[in-house]
C-alpha positions as CSV (number, residue, x, y, z in Angstrom):
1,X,128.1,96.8,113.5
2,X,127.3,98.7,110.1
3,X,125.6,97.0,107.4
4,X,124.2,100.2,105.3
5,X,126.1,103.2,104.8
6,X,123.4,105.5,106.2
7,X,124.3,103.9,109.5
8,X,127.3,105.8,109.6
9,X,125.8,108.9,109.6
10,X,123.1,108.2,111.8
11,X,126.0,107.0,114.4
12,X,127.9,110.2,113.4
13,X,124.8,112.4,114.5
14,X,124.3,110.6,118.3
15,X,128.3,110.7,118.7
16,X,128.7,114.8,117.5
17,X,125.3,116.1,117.2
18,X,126.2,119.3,117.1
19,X,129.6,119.0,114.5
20,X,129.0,120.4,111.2
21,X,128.6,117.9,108.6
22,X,128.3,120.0,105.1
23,X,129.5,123.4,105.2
24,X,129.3,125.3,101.8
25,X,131.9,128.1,101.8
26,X,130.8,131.2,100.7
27,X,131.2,134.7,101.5
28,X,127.6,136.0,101.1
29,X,126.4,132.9,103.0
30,X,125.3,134.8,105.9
31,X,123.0,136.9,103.5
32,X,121.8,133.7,101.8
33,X,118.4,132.5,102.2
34,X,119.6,128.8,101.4
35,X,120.9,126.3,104.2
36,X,124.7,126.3,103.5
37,X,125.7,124.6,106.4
38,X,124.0,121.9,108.4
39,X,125.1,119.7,111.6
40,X,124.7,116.3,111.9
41,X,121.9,116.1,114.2
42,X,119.8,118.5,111.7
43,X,121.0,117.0,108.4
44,X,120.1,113.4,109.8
45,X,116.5,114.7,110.6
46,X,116.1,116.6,107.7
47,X,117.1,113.1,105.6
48,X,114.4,111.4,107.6
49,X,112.1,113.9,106.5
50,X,112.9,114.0,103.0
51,X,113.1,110.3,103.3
52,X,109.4,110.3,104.0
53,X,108.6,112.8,101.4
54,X,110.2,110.5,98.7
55,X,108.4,107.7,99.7
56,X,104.8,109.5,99.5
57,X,106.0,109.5,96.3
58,X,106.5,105.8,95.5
59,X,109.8,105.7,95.8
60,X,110.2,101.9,97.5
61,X,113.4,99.4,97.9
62,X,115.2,98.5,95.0
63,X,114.0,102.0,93.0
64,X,116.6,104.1,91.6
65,X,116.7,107.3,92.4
66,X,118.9,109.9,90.6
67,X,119.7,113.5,92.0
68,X,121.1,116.4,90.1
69,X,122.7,119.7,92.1
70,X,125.1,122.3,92.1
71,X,127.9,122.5,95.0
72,X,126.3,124.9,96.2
73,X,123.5,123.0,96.9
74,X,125.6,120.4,99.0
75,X,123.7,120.4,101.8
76,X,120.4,119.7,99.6
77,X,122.7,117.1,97.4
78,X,123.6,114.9,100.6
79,X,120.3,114.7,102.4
80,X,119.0,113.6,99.1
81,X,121.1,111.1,99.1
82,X,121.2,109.8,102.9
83,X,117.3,110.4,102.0
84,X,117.4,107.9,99.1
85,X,119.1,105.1,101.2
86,X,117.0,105.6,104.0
87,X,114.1,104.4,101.9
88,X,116.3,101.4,101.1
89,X,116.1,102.9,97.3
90,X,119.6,103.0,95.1
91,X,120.9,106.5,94.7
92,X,121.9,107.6,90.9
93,X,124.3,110.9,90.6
94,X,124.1,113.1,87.5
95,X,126.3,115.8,86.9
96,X,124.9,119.1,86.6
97,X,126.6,120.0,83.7
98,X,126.2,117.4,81.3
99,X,124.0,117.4,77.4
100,X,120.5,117.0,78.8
101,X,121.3,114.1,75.8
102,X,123.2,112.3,78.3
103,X,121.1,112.9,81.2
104,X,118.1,111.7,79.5
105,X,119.9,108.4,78.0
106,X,120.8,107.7,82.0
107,X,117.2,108.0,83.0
108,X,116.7,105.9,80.3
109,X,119.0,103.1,81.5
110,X,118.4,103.6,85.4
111,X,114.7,103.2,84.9
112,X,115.0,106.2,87.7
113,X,111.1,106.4,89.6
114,X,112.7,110.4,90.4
115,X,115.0,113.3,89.5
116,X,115.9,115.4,92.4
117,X,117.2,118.5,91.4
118,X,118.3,121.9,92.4
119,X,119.9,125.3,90.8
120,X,119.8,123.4,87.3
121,X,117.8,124.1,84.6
122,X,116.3,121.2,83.4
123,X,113.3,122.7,80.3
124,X,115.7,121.4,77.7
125,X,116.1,117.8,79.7
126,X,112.2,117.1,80.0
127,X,111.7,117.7,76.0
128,X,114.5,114.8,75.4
129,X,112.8,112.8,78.4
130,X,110.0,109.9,76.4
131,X,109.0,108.3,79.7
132,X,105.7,109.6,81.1
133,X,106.1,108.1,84.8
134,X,109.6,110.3,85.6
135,X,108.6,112.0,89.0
136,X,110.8,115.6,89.4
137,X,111.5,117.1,92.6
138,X,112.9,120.9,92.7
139,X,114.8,121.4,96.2
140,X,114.4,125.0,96.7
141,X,113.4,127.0,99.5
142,X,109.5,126.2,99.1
143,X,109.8,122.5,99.0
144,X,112.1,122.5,102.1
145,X,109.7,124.0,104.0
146,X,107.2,121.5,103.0
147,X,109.5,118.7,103.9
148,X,109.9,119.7,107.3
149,X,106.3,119.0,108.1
150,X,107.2,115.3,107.8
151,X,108.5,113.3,111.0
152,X,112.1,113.6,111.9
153,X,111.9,109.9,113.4
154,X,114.1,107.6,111.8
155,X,112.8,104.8,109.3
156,X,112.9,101.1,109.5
157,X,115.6,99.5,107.1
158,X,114.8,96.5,105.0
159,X,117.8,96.3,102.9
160,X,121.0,94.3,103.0
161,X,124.5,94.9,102.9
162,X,124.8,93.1,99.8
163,X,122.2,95.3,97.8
164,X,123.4,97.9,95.7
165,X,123.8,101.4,97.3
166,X,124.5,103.8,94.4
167,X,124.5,103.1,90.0
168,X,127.0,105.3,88.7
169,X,127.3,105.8,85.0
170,X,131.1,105.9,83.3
171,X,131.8,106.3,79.6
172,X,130.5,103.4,77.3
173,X,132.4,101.9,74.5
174,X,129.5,102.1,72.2
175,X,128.3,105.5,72.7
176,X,125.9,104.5,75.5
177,X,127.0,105.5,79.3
178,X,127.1,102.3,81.6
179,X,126.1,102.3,85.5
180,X,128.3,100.2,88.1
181,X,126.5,99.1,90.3
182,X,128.2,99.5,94.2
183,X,127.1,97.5,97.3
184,X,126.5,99.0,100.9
185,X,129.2,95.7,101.7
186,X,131.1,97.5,99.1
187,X,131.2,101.1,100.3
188,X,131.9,99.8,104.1
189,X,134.6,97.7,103.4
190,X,136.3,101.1,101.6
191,X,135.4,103.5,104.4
192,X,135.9,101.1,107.4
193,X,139.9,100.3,105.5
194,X,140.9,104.6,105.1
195,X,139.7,105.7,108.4
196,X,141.9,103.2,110.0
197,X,144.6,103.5,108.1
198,X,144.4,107.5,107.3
199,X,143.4,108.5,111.1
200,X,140.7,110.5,109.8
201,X,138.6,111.6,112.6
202,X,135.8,114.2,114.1
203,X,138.2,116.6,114.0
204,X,139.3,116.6,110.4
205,X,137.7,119.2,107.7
206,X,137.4,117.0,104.4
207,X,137.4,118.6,100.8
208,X,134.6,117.3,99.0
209,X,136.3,117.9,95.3
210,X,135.2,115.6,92.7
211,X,131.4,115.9,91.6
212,X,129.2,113.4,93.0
213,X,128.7,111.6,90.0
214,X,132.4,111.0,90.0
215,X,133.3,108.1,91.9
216,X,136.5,109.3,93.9
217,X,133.6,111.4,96.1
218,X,132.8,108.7,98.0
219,X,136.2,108.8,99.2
220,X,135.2,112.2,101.1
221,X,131.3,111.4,101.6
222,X,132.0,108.5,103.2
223,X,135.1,109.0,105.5
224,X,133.2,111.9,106.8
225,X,129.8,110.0,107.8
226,X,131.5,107.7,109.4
227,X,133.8,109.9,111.3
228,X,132.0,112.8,112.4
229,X,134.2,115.0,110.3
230,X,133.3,118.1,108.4
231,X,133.2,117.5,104.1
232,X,133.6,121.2,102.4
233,X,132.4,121.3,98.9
234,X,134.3,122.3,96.4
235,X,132.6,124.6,93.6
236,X,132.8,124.5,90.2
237,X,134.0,128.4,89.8
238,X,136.5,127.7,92.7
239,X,138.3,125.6,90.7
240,X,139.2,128.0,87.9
241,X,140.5,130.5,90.0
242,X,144.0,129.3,91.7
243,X,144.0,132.3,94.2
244,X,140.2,131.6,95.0
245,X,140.9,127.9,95.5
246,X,143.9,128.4,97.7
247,X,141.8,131.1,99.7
248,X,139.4,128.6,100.5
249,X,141.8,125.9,101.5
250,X,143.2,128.2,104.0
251,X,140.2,129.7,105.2
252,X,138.0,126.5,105.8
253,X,141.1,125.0,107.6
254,X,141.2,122.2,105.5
255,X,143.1,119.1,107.0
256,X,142.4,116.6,104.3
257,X,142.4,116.7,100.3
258,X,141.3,114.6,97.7
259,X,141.1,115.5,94.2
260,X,142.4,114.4,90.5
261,X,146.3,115.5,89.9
262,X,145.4,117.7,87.2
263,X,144.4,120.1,90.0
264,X,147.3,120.3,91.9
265,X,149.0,120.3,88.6
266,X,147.0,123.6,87.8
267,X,147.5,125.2,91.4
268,X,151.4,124.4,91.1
269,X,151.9,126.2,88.0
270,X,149.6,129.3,89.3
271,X,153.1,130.2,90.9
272,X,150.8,130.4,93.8
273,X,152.2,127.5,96.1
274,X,155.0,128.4,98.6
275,X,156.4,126.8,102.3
276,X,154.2,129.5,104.3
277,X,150.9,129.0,102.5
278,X,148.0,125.9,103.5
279,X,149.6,125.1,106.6
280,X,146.3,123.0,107.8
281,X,146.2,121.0,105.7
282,X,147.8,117.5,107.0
283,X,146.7,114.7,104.0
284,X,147.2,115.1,100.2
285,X,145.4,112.4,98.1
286,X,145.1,111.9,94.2
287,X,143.6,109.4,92.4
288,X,142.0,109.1,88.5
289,X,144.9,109.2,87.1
290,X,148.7,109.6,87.1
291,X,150.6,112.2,88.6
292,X,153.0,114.2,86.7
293,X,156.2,112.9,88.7
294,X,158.0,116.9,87.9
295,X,154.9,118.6,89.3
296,X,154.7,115.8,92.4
297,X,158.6,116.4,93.4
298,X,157.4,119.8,93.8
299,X,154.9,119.9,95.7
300,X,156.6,117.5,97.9
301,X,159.5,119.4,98.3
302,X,157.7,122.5,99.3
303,X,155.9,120.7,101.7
304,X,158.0,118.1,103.8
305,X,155.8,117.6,106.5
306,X,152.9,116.4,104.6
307,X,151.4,113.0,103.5
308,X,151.1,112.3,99.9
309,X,149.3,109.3,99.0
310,X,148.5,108.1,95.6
311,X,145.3,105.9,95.4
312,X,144.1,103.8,92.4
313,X,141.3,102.2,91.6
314,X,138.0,101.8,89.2
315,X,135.0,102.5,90.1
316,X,134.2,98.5,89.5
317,X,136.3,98.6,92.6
318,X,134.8,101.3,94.7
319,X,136.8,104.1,94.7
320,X,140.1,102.2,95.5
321,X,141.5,98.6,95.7
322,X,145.5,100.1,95.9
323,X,148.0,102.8,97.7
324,X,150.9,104.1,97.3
325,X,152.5,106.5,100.5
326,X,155.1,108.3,98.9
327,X,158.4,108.0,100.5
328,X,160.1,111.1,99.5
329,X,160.0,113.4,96.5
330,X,160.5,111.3,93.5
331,X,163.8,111.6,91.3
332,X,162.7,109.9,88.4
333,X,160.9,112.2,86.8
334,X,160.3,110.3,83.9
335,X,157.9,107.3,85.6
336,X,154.5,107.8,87.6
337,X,155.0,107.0,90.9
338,X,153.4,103.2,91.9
339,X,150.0,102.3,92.3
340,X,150.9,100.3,95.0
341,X,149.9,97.3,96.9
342,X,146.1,96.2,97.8
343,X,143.7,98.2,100.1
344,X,142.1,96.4,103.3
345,X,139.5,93.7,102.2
346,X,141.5,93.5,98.8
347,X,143.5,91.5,96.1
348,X,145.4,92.9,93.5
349,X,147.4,90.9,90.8
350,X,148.7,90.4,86.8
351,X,147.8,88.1,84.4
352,X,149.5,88.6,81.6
353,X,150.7,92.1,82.3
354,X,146.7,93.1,83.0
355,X,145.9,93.6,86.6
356,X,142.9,92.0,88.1
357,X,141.5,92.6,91.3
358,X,139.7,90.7,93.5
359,X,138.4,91.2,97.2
360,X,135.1,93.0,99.4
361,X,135.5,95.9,96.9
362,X,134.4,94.2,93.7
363,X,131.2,96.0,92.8
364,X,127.8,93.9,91.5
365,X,128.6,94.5,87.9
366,X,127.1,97.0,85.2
367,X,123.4,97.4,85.2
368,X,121.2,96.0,82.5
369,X,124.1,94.9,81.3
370,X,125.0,91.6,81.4
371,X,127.1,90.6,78.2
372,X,129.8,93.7,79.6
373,X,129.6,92.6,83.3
374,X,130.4,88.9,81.9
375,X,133.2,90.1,80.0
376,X,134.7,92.0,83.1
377,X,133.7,90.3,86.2
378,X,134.9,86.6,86.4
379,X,135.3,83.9,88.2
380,X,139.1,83.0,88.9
381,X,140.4,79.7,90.1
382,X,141.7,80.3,93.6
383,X,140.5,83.7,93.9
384,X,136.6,83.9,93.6
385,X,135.3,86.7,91.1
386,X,137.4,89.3,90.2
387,X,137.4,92.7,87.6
388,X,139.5,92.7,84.9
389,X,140.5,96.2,84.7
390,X,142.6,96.4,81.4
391,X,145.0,98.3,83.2
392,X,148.3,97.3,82.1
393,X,150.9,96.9,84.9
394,X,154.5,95.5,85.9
395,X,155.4,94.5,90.0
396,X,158.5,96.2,91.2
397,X,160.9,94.4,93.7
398,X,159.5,96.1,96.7
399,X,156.4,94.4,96.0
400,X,154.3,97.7,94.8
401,X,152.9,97.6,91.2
402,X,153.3,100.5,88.7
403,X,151.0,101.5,86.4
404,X,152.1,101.3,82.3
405,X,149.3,101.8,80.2
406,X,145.8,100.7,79.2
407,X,145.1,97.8,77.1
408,X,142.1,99.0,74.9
409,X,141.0,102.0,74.2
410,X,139.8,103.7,77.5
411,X,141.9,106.6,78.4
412,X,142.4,109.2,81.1
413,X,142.3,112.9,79.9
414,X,142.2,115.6,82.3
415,X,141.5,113.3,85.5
416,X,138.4,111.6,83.5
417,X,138.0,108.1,82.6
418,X,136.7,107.7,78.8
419,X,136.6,105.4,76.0
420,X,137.4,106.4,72.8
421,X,134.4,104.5,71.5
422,X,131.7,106.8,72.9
423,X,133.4,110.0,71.5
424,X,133.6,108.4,68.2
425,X,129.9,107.6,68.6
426,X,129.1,111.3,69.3
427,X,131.3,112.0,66.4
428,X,129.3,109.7,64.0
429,X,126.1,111.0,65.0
430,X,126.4,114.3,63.5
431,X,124.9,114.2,60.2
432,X,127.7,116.1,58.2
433,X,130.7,113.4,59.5
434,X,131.9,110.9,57.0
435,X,134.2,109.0,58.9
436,X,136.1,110.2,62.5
437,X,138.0,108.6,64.9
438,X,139.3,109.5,68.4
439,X,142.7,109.5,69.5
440,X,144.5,110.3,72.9
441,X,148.1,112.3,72.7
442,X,150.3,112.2,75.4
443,X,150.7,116.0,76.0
444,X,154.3,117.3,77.1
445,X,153.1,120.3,78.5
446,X,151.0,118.1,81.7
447,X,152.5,115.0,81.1
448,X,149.1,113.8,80.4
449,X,147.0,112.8,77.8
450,X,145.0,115.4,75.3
451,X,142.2,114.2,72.9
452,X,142.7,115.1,69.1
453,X,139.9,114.0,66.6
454,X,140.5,113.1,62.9
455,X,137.2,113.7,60.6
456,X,136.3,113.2,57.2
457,X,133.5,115.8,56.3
458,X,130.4,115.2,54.2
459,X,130.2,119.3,54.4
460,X,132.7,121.4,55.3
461,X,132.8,122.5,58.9
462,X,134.7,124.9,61.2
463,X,136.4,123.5,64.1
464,X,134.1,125.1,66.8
465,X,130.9,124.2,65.0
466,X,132.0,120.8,65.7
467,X,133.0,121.5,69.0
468,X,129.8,123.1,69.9
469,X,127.7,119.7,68.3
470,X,129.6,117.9,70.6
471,X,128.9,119.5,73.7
472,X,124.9,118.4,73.1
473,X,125.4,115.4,73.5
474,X,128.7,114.3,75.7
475,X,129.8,115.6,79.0
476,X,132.3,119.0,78.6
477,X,135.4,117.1,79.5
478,X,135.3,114.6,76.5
479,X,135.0,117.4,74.3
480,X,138.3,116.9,71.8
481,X,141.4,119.7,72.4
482,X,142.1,119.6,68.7
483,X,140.0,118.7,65.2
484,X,141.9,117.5,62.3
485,X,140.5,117.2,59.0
486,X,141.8,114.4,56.7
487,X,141.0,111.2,55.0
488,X,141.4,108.8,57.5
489,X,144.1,105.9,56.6
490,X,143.1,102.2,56.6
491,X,144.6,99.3,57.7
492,X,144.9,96.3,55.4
493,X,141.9,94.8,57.1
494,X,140.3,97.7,56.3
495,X,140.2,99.5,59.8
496,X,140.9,102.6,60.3
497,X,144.9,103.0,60.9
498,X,145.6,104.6,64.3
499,X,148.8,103.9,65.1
500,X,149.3,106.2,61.7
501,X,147.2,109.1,62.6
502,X,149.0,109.2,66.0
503,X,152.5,108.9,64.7
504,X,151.7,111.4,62.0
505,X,150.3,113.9,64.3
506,X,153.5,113.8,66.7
507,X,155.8,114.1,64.0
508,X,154.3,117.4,62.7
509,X,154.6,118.3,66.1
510,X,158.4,118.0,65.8
């Protein structure tokens, strides 16, 4: 039986040796120097080895570990992590493209012994870095050949089931990010559930969307491990170019998809989608947030044969704790479709209109953080300890739950979970804001949510000068759509008047 996640892999390499586990798409790669595709067998020896590298290093149970890459790095990106749990250490997954800001505040919090890194400059990171004892590892072609000095035997495991596999860090209500902290029990009971229910097997060629610092790729990372399937990385510059992205699909053969709506939203309108085009691909899933139920009839429509599954879940609850299969195209095209009922291993249920969820997917809680992981993880009568998610939802008479809205001020915009809280932080820490406050806008043209920012200036500034402070210190996508400038209207407690701004702002829309 499996009690660490590595297992699966390990398993994966003595069943199909020779399947290819990471295959990075690219039309030079022939020509390349770097290893853009690895199989099982190799990658699992090559994590051993790096494994042992890491821990001439220090690097013992319990440490935390983070890694930093590009997709095109994949194959580097996954042996360091297999690597990192092979050395019974916690892995920690920082996007590439974040404010070295950020990245040195999660450092910070991790207490990471290591940065692993590749293909990202990181000069401007080490001058916002205080600690002195941060090790940094550089991936490239040199080190590699370095690492495969070390022993490709496999490493004893001390760890158990119930320690924590990976921290990964969401948006923070106070301006600070904060890490959920995930079990191997966690990860297992997620995995073990889809593969079963999904019929994912060796045969299937998985897209490996979502950055790794985004919960939802654990979905892919995992189902593959366990299966012997192929993951395909997606890359950052494939997803700005619908004809690229649909080129790949077709080309890799891809059999499975994951990803946030707002891309299939994107490749819908590139007029790009017709009946004779993807025709491997088997399994459509979406998840971090709702689909736009216009843009999900068509899709559906065009493709009849195919599975469309909506999954939902925090990353609290490892990856998902709810599904929805999708009947038929939907003809209310004013309503998300349902969340759905509980995954394998897991409860789902209201009180008072906010769902909580309970089960073998309820992660350890947020690290270092023990006031918020009080707050959010309790114990219920009847039910054991549960997450409250703040997810607002009603149960329809089929038994499946639908999603209506959040109950505090954590939002979805463009597929990525935020709170308000930290962009108004970022806002307030620019020396020339007087007062600011973030708001999302439900925008008609995605049937999502965009992010508009009211300021009060000490000293007059443009719009993109704002923008542009921003992006040093929060992650791309929480960068606002729209700056207003305004006084900012007060309730009669003296709190600034939302609701206002927001009603204001869609009536000079009208």
């Amino acid at each position: 039986m499996i009690k660490l996640i590595q297992e699966y892999f390990t398993a994966s390499a003595e069943k199909y040796p020779n399947n290819i586990a990471v295959d990075v798409w690219h039309e030079e790669k022939k020509t390349k120097k770097e290893a853009l595709e690895m199989s099982f067998s190799r990658l699992d020896q090559y994590s051993n080895q790096l494994a042992r590298h890491l821990k001439s290093k220090g690097v013992k149970r319990g440490d935390r570990v983070a890694l930093m890459f590009m997709k095109i790095a994949s194959v580097d990106a996954i042996a360091s992590i297999l690597a990192i749990l092979k050395c019974d250490a916690v892995y920690v997954p920082i996007g590439h493209n974040l404010p070295a800001a950020r990245v040195a505040k999660i450092l910070d919090d991790s207490g990471a012994k290591l940065l692993i890194y590749r293909l990202c400059p990181i000069e401007e990171l080490k001058k916002q870095i205080k600690r002195q004892d941060l090790q940094f590892i550089k991936l490239d072609y040199d080190d590699r050949l370095q690492i495969y000095q070390e022993s490709t035997d496999p490493l004893p495991y001390a760890n158990t089931s119930d320690d924590a596999a990976y921290i990964m860090y969401t948006s923070g209500s106070t301006g600070n990010p904060k890490g959920v902290m995930i079990t191997h029990a966690n990860i297992i009971n997620a995995t073990d559930w889809a593969v079963e229910e999904f019929g994912i097997t060796s045969e299937d060629k998985m897209s490996q969307h979502p950055p790794l610092s985004f919960d939802l790729s654990t979905f892919d990372l995992y189902c593959a491990f366990k299966t012997g399937a192929t993951l395909y990385p997606v890359s950052d510059n494939l997803s700005l170019f619908p004809g690229e992205l649909i080129k790949f699909i077709e080309e890799t053969g891809l059999t499975v998809w994951n990803s946030v709506p707002s891309v299939m939203v994107y490749l819908w309108n590139s007029g790009l989608i017709k009946p004779d085009r993807l025709p491997t691909l088997r399994k459509i899933f979406f998840n971090g947030e709702g689909f736009p139920a216009r843009y999900l009839a068509e899709w559906m429509k065009t493709y009849p044969d195919k599975q469309f599954v909506n999954m939902y879940g925090p990353t609290e609850t490892t990856v998902q704790c709810s599904f929805y299969r999708i009947p038929a195209p939907p003809t209310d095209l004013t309503k998300l479709v349902p969340i759905g009922k509980a995954t394998g291993g897991m409860e789902i249920f209201a009180v008072d209109g906010e769902l909580y969820v309970g089960g073998k997917g309820v992660g350890l809680g947020y690290w270092h953080n023990p006031q918020k992981t009080a707050e959010s993880f309790i114990e219920f009568p009847g039910k054991g300890r549960v997450y409250k998610t703040g997810d607002l939802v009603s149960l329809r008479g089929d038994g499946n739950y639908e999603f209506i809205g959040r109950k505090d001020n954590q939002v979805k915009v463009r597929g990525n979970r935020i709170e308000l809280g930290d962009v108004d932080a970022a806002l307030y820490s620019l020396p020339y804001v007087n007062e600011a406050v973030a708001i999302a806008i439900p925008d008609i043209a995605t049937d999502g949510n965009k992010l508009v920012v009211f300021v009060d200036l000490k000293d007059k500034k443009e719009e993109q000068y704002i923008k542009e402070d921003l992006a040093k210190t929060i992650p791309n996508y929480m960068i606002p759509d729209e700056v207003r400038f305004s006084k900012l209207p007060k309730t009669s407690t003296g709190k600034i008047d939302r609701p206002k701004l927001k009603n204001d702002y869609l009536r000079s829309k009208n």
